[in-house]
Backbone as CSV, one residue per row, in Angstrom:
resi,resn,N_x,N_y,N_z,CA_x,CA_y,CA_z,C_x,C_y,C_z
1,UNK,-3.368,-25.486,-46.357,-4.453,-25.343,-45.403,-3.915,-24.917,-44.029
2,UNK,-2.823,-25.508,-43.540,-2.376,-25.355,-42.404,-1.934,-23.822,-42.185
3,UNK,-1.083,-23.695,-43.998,-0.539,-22.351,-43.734,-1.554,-20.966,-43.601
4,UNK,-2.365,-21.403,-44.235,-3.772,-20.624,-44.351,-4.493,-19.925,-42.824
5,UNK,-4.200,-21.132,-42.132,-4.459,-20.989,-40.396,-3.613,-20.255,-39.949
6,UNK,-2.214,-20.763,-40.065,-1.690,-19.887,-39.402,-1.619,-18.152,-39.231
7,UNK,-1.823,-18.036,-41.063,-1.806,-16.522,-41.228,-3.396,-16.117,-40.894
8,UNK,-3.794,-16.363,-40.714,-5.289,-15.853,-39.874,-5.023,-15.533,-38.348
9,UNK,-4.321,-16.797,-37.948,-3.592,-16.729,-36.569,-3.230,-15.616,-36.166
10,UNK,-2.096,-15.489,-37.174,-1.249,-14.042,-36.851,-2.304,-12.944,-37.414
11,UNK,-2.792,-12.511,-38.066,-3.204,-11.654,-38.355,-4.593,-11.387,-37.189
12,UNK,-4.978,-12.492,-36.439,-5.895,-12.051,-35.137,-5.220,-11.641,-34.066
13,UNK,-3.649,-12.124,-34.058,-2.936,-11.519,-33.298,-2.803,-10.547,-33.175
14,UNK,-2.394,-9.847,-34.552,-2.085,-8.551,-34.781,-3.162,-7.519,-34.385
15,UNK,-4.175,-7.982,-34.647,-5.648,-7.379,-34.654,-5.486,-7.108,-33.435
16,UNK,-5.409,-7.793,-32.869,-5.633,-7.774,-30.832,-4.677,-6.562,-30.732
17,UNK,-3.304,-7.251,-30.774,-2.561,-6.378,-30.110,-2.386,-4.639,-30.455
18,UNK,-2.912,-4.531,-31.696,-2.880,-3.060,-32.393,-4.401,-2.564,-31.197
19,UNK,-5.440,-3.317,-31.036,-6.067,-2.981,-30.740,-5.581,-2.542,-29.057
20,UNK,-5.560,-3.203,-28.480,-4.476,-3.086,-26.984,-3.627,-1.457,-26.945
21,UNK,-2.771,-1.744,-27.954,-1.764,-0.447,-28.259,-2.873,0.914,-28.481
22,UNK,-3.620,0.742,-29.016,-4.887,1.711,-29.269,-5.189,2.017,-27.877
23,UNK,-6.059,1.402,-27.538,-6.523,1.689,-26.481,-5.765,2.466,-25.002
24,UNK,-4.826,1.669,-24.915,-3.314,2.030,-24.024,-3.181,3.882,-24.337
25,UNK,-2.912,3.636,-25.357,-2.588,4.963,-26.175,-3.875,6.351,-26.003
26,UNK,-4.775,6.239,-25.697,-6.119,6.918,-25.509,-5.710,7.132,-24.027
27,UNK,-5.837,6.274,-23.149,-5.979,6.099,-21.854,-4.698,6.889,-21.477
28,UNK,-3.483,6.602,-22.110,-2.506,8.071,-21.667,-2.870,9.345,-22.192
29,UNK,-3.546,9.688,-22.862,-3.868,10.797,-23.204,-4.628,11.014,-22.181
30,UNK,-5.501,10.742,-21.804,-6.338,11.121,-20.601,-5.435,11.759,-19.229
31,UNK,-4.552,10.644,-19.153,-3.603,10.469,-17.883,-2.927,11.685,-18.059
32,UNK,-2.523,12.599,-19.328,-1.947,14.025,-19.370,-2.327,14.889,-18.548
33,UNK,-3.624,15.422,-18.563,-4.395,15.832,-17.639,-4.427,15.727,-16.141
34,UNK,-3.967,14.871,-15.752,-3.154,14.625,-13.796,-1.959,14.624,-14.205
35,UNK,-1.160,15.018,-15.648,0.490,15.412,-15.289,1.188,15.787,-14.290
36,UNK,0.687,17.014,-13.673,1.631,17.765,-12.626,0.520,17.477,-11.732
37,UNK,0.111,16.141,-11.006,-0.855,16.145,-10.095,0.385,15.056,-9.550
38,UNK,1.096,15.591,-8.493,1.361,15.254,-7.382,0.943,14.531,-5.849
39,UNK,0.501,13.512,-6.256,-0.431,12.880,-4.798,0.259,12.443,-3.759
40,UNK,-0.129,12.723,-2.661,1.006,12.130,-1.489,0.377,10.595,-1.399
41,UNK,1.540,9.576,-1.047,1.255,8.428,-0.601,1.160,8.415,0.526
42,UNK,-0.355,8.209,0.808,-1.109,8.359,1.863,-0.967,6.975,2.744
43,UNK,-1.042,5.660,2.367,-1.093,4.711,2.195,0.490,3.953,2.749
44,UNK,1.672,4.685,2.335,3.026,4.588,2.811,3.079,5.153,4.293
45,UNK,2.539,6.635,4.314,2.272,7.594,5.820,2.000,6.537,6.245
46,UNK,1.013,5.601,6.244,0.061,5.057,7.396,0.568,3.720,7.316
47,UNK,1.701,3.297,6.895,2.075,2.065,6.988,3.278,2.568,8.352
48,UNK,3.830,3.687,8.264,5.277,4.028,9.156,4.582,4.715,10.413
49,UNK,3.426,4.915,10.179,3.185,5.432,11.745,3.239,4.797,12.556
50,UNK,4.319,5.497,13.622,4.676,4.163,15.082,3.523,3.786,15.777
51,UNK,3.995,2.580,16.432,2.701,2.174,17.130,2.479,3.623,18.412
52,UNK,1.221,3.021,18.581,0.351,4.445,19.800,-0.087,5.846,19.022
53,UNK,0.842,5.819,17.598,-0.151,7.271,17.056,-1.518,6.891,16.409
54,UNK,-1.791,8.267,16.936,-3.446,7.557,15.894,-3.194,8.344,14.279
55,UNK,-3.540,7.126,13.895,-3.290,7.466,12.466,-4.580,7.607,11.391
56,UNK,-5.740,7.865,12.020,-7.093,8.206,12.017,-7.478,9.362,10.803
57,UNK,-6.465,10.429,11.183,-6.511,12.026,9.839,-5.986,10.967,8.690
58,UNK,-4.850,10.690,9.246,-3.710,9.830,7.276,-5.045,8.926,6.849
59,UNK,-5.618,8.270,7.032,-6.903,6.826,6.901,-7.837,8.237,6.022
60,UNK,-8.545,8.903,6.501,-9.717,10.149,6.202,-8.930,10.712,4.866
61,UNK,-7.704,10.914,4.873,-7.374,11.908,4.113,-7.138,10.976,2.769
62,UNK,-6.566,9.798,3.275,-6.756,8.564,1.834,-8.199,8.353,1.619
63,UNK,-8.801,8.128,2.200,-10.291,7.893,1.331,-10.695,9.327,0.745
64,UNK,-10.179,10.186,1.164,-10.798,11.700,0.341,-10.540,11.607,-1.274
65,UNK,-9.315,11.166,-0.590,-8.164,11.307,-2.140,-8.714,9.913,-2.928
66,UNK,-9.106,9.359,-2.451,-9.897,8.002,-3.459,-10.816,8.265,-3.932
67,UNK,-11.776,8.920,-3.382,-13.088,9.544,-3.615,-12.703,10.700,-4.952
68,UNK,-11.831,11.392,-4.914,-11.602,12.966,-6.093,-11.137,12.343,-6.781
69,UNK,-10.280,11.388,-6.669,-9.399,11.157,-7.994,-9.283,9.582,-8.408
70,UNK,-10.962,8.969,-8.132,-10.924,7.887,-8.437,-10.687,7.348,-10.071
71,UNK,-10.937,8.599,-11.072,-10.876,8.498,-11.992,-9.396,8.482,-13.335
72,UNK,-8.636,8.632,-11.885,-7.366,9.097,-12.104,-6.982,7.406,-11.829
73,UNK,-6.980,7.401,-10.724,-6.242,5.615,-10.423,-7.413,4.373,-11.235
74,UNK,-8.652,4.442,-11.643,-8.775,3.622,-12.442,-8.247,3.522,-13.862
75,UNK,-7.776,4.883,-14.522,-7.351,5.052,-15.509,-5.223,4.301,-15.440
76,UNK,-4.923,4.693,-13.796,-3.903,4.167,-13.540,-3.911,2.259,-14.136
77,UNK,-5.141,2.078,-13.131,-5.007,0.395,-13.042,-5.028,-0.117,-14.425
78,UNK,-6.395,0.807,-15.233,-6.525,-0.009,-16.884,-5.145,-0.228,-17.420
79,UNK,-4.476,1.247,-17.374,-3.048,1.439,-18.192,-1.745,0.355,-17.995
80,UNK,-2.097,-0.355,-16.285,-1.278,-1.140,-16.049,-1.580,-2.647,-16.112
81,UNK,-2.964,-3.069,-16.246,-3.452,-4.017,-16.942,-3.188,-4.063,-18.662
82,UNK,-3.321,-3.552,-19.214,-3.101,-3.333,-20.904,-1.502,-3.383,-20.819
83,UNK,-0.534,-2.952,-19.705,0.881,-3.019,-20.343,1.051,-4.748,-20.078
84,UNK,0.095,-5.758,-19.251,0.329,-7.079,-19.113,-0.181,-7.580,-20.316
85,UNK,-1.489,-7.440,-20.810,-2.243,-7.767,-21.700,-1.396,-7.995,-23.075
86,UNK,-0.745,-6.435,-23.450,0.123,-6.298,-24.638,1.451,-7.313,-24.754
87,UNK,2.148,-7.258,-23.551,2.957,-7.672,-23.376,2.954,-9.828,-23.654
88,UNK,1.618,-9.953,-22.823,1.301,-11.206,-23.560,0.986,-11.297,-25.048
89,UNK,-0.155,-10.562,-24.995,-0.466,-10.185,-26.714,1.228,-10.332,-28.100
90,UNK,2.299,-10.010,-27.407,3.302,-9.777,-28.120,4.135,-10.958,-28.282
91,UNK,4.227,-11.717,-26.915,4.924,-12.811,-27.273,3.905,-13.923,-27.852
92,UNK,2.826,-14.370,-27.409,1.709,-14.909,-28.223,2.324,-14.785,-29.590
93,UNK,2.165,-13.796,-30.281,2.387,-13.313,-32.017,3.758,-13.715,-31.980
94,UNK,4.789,-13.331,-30.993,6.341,-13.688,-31.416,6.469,-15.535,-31.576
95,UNK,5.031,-16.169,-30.471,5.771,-17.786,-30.877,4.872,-17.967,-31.879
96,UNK,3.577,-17.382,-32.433,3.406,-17.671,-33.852,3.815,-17.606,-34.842
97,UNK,5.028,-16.204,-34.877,5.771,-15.810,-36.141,6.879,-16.625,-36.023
98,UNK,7.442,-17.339,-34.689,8.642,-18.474,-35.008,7.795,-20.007,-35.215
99,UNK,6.796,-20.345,-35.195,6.311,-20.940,-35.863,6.134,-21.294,-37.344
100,UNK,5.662,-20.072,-37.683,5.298,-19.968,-38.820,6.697,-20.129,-40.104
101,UNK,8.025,-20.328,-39.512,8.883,-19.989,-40.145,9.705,-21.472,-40.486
């Protein structure tokens, strides 16, 4: 009975994490498409500007770039959420399979 659980266990594990890897896997395909998209860190500019400049254009020119290519950095954030997700997802299954043994 116990062992019965466990292999359900793992096998929802597995389920998850194939599913994770799936998904991950789609979402870089997308990300091909901004390959050679080069974005300036807008965000770095406006951290080094000395005090007294106005740094007013660098601020405008980051929200532009948030605005065009928001679809680009949410696809960023999912991809880097799912590499935490999996990564739990994996050891999860690794202390069930030393469990199970």
């Amino acid at each position: 009975m116990v062992t019965e659980i466990m292999e359900i266990r793992k096998r929802n594990q597995l389920k998850k994490l194939n599913a994770l890897v799936k998904e991950i896997l789609e979402i870089r395909q997308y990300l091909k498409y901004f390959e050679g998209l080069d974005l300036p860190d807008y965000q770095a500019m406006i951290s080094q500007v000395p005090p007294g400049v106005e740094s007013g254009l660098l601020i405008r020119l980051q929200q532009r770039q948030s605005r065009e290519y928001y679809g680009y950095f949410e696809l960023k954030s999912k991809e880097a959420a799912l590499k935490e997700a999996i990564q739990k997802a994996s050891e999860d299954l690794e202390s069930l399979l030393k469990l199970g043994k």
